[in-house]
N, C-alpha and C positions, 0 to 999 in steps of 0.2 A: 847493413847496406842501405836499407828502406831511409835511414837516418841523413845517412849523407847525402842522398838523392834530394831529399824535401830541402836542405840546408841549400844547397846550389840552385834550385828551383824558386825560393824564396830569395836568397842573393840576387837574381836575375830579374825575377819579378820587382824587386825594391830599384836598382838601377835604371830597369825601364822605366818606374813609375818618378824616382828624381830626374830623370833625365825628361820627362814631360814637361812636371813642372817647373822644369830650368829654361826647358825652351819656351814657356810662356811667357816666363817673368821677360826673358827677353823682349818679346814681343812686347809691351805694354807699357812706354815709354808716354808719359804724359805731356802737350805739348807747352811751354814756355806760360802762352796766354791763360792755358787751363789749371798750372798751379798760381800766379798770381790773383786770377778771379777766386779762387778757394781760399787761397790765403786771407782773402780781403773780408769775404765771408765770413772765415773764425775771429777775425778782428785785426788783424795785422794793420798796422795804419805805416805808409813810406813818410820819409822825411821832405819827399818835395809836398804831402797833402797839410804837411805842417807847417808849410813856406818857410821850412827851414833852407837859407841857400845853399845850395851843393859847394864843394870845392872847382874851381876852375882846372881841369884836364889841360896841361900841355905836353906836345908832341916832343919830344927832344932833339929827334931825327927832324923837322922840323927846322928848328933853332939849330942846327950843329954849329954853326959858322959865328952864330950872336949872342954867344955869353955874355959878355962882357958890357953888352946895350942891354941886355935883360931883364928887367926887374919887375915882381910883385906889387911895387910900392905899399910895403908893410914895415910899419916902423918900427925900430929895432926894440924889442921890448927888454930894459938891463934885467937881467936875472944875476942875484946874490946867491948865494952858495949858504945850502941849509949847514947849520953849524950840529956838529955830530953831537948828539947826549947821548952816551954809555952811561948806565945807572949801575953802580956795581953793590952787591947786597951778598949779605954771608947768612946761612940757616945755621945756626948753631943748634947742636942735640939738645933735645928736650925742648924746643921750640914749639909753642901752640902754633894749628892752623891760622887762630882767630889775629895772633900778636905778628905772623907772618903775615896777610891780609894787611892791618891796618899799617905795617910799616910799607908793603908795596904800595898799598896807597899815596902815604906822605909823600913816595920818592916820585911819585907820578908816573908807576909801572902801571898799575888798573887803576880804573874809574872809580869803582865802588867793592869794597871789602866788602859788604854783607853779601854782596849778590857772587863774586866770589866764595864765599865762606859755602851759600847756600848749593851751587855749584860744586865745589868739593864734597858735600856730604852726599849730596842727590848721587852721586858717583861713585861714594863709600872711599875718598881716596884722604879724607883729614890726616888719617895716620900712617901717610907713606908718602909725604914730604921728606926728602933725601937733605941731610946734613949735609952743606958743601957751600961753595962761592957760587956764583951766577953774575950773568953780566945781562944786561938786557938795553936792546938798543931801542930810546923814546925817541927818538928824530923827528919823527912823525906823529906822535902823539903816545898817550897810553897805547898799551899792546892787549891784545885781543883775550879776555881770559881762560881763555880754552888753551890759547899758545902757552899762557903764565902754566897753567897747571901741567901741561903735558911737560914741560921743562921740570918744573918744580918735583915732578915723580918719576921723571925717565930715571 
């Protein structure tokens, strides 16, 4: 009986005491001015101290009625359509890491096979390259090798 008594007394004691410090934190709302002076302190720099120009804010509700007259005057800048590169590549068994590496290389999947290569062992994963097809999308350039490996062993 002594047992359950202390259990409930302790219960009660602990909710009173979260319940203090929940009403404090409330209370303690810092104002506006007080985090930007702190922030500037640990170094934070805004983009107007860099005369960076801001974007110009327009009202919409404003404008309701004057689409049509409205304009930015920014000239239309053409944009071409990146052309897709799929690089398709096959692991066949018995494949070394090292001959895998240097042919993702050539196809322009990674940058650099050694640091790749060096990368798979730091990792212990040379020898659980999965025999199979892979497609890897270059559009944007080599692919990151941490992405190449985590494929290459999934």
């Amino acid at each position: 009986m002594r047992s359950r008594k202390d259990f409930f007394i302790g219960l009660g004691l602990g909710i009173i005491f979260v319940s203090i410090i929940w009403l404090a934190s409330l209370q303690a709302k810092p104002e506006d001015n007080a985090v930007i002076t702190r922030a500037k302190e640990l170094g934070m720099v805004f983009p107007k101290d860099l005369g960076v120009p801001e974007a110009p804010f327009v009202d919409p509700a404003a404008h309701a009625g004057a689409e049509e007259n409205f304009s930015l005057d920014t000239p239309e800048i053409p944009r071409t359509p990146l052309e897709e590169k799929i690089q398709h590549y096959t692991v066949r068994s018995g494949t070394s890491a090292k001959a895998v590496a240097v042919d993702l290389e050539n196809l322009g999947v990674i940058e650099d096979a050694d640091l790749f290569i060096d990368e798979l062992t730091k990792m212990q994963l040379t020898a659980r390259i999965k025999a199979r097809d892979y497609k890897f999308d270059i559009t944007y350039g080599p692919l990151d090798i941490y992405t190449v490996i985590r494929e290459l062993t999934r």
